[in-house]
N, C-alpha and C positions, 0 to 999 in steps of 0.2 A: 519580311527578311528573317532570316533563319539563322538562332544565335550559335556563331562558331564555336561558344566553350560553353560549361554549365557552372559557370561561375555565378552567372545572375540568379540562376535558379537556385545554385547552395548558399549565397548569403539571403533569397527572400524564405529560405526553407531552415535559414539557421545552423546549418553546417558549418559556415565561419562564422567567427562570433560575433555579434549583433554590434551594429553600428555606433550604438549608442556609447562606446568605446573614446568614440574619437572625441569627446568632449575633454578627456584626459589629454591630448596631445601635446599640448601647451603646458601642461600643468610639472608637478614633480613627484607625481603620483603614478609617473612611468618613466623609464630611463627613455635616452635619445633613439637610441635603436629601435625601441618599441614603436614610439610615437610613428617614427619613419615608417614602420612598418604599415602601422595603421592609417598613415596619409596616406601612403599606397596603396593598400586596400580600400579607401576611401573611392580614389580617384576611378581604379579601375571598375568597381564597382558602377561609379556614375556613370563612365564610360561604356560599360554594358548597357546598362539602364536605358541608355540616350539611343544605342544603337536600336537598342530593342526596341523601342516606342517611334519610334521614326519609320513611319510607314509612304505617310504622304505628306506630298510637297507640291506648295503653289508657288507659280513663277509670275511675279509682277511685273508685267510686260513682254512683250511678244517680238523683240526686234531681233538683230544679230545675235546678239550674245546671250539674250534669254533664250533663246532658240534653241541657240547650240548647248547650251546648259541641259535643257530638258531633254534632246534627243540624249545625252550623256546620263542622265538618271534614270531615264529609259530604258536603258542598257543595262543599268543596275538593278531593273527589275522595282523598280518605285514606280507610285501610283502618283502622277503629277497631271495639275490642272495648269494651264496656263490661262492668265488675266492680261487682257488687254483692254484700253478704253477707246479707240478707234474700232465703229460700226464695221466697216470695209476690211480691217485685219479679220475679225471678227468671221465673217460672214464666208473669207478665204481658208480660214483655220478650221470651219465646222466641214465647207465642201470638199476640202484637197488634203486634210491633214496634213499640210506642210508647209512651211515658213515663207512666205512671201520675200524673204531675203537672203533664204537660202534655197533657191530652186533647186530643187532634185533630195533634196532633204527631208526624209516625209521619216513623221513621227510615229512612231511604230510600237505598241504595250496600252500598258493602263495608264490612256491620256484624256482629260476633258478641256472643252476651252470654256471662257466667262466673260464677260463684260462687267458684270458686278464684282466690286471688290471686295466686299463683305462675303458674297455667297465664296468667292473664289478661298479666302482664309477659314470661312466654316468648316471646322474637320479637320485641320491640316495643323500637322508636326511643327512642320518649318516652311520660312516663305521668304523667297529667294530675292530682292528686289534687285531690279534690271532697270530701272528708267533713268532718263538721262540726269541733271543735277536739277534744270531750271523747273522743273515739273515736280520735283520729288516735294513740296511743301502741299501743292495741290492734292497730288497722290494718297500724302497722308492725310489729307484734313479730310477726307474723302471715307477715313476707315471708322468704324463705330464700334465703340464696348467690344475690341480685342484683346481674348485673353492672354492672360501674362503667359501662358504656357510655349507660346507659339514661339521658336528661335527666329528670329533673322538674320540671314546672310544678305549683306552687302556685295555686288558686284559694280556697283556704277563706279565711275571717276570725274570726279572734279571735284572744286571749292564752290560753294555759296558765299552770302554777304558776311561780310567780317571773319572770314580766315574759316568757314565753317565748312568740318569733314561730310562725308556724308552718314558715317554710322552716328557721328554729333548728331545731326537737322533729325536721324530718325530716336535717336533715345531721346528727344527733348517731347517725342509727340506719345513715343511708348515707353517710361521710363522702367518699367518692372520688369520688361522683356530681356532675354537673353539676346545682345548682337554679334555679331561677327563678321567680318569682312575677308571675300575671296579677288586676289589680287593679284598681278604678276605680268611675264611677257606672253603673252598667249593672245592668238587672234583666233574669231571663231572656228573657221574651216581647220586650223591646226586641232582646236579643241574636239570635234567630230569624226576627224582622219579617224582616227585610232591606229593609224600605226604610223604616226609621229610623233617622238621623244618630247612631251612636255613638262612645264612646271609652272607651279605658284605658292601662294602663300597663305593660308588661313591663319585671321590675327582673330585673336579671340581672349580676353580677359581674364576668363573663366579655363583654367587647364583641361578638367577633365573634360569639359565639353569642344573644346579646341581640338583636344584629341579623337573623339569621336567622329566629329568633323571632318577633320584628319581623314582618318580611315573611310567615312564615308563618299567621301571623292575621290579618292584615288584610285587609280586603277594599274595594272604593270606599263601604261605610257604614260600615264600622268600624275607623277610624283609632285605629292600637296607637302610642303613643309610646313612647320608650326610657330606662331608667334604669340608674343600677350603685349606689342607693342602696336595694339591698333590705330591709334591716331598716327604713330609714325608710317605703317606702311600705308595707310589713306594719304595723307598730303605726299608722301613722294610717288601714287601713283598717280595724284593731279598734277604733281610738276613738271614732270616728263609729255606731258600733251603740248608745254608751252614752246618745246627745244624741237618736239615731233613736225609742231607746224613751222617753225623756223628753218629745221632739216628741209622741209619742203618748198621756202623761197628759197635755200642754197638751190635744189636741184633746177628749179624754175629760171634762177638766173644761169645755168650753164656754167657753172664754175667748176671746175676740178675736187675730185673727191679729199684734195687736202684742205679746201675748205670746210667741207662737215666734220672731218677728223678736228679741229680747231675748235670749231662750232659747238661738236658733245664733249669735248675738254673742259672749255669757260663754262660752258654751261653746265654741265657738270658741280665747276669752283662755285657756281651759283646757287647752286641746291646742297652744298656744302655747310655754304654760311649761313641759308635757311635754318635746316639742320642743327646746328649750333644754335642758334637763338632759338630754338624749338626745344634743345636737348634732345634731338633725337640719335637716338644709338646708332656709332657705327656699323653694327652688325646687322641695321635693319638699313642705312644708306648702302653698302655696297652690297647687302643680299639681292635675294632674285627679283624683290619686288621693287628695289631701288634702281643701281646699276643695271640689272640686267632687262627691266622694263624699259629704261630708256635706251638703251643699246637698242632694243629688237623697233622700238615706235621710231626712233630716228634714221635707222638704216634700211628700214620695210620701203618696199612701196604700193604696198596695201594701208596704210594708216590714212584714217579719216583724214586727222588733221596734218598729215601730209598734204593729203592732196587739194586743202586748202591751201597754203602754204604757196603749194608750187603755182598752182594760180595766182597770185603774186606777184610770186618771183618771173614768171612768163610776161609779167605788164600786167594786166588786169587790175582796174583801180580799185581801194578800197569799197568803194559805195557800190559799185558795179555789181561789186563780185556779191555782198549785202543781198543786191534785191536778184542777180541773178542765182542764187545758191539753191539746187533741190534738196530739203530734205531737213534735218536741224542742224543749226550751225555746229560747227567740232568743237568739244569741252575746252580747249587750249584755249579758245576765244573767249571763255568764260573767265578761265582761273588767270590767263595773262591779267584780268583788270584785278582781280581780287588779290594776288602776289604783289603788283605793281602797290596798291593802294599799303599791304605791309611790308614790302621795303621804304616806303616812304614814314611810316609810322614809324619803323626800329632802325632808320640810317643805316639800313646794309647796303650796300655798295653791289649793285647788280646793273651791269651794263648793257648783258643781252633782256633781259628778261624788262628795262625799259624802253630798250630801242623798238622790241618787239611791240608793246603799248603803245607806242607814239605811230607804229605804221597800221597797228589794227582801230587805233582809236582819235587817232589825232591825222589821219588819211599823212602820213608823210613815208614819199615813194622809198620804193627797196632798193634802191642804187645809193641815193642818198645817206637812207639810213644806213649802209656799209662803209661808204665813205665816211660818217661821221664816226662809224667804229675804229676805222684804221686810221685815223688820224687825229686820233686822240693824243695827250704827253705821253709819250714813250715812259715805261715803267719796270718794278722787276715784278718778275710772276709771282704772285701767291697765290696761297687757298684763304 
């Protein structure tokens, strides 16, 4: 990559004043404006630094969305390996360079593929992880003696056991590494168009590196906005899987689209009161990774766990649907046990979000379970 200004090069060359400044910042051995100045120069500084060394990138996993990730860094002129642990992804990604999930999709630049996931991290800047939530413990226990250098980005969605995000389950196994999580309303094929208006959200800790980040996804269709509230845009992108696949028994039972209008309202007041016992800010519940992720998963109907959902809602019994399902079950399935188990922990008062559990876990039919919602004691609306 080829650095846009020579800033990098005039603070390693001493043209602005050496870094070692900023230990004053804090202090009273510089006025306010100074300091300011020098966090600034701080930041931008890392910011260069991060761009500049960011060459290559490994993609943990080979499905939809790592997929489409990669053809996108592709296009940016990055040198990316994509890892996969299925022999048969494997063996289709070496012969056809192109995604077995996105046909007609062929990856095109400086690509390799890997089965191993060590060799696949050897070398490499940043590593993208793409797999789904119930793997991702295996995934890591799988990695050895990775250097702390290496960023990761988080793309997956769900909860694991005890309310756990997924940039949590991966700092508990790399805790020196830099993480960051890329999140929002975006389905792969919109992410590959290129000339479809998108967005998300990179949450990241760390400013100057969030900002890099930043810049280094973006492009003139897909505007990355910035966060340092990662846990909060992690769980509200696993909660909107739970409302996606409910969207999908409304459409399954034939009801009228004032029903899903109702639907992502309550459920909506649901991920509210989350929210609230979370402390999560409202500028990261209605930003793009909150509201607007669950707008696009519940009104698609391209969403995985839609179209479980809507199998459902069609009749299809719970068990049926179990062993007749291709493919991995949809995260919603996951995190509906995991949300259900802490609303019952913290007495939040969530009615879709256990009706939902009692039909994916407790096998009770989708008519019923409506029935039991509408005729509940009549009450006055709240959040």
């Amino acid at each position: 990559m080829v650095l846009k200004n020579n800033f990098y090069n005039e603070v390693k060359n001493n043209i602005i004043p050496p870094l070692e400044l900023l230990k004053y910042k804090e202090t009273d051995e510089l006025n306010t404006e100074t300091a300011k100045k020098i966090f600034k120069l701080e930041c931008e500084f890392r910011k260069c630094e991060i761009e500049h060394n960011i060459r290559n990138i490994t993609i943990i996993g080979a499905g939809r969305w790592g997929s489409s990730i990669a053809i996108h860094l592709l296009r940016k002129n990055f040198s990316v390996t994509i890892q996969t642990r299925s022999t048969k992804t494997y063996r289709f990604l070496v012969e056809n360079s192109e995604s077995p999930y996105l046909p007609g999709m062929t990856f095109k630049g400086d690509v390799k593929y890997e089965l191993d996931i060590n060799k696949a991290l050897n070398n490499c800047e940043m590593a993208i992880l793409s797999v789904r939530v119930p793997y991702i413990k295996d995934i890591m226990s799988k990695m050895d003696n990775i250097s702390d250098n290496i960023i990761f980005v988080c793309v997956s969605k769900g909860l694991g056991k005890n309310f756990r995000t997924v940039p949590a389950m991966v700092s508990e196994k790399i805790p020196n590494n830099k993480i960051a999580l890329l999140s929002g309303p975006c389905f792969p094929n919109a992410m590959i168009s290129g000339t479809t208006p998108i967005s998300e959200v990179l949450a990241c800790k760390d400013l100057p590196l969030s900002t890099a980040l930043q810049s280094l996804f973006s492009t003139s269709m897909f505007r990355v906005y910035k966060s340092q509230d990662v846990e909060g845009v992690a769980v509200l992108g696993s909660l909107k899987n739970i409302f996606a696949l409910s969207a999908g028994i409304v459409r399954g039972l034939q009801y009228e689209e004032e029903t899903l209008a109702v639907l992502v309202t309550k459920g909506f007041a649901e991920i509210h009161r989350i929210c609230q016992r979370l402390d999560i800010p409202s500028s990261t519940l209605y930003g793009v990774s909150g509201l607007g992720d669950m707008l696009l998963t519940c009104y698609s109907l391209n969403s995985h766990n839609g179209n479980f959902g809507y199998r459902l809602g069609m009749g299809q019994p719970m068990k049926e649907l179990l062993s007749a399902w291709e493919g991995p079950l949809p995260e919603g399935y996951f995190t509906t046990s995991a949300v259900y188990e802490f609303g019952k922990i913290n007495n939040l008062k969530l009615p879709l979000i256990n009706t939902i559990y009692e039909i994916l876990y407790k096998s009770l039919p989708v008519k019923t379970a409506v029935n039991d919602l509408m005729t509940r004691p009549l009450g006055v609306e709240a959040w």
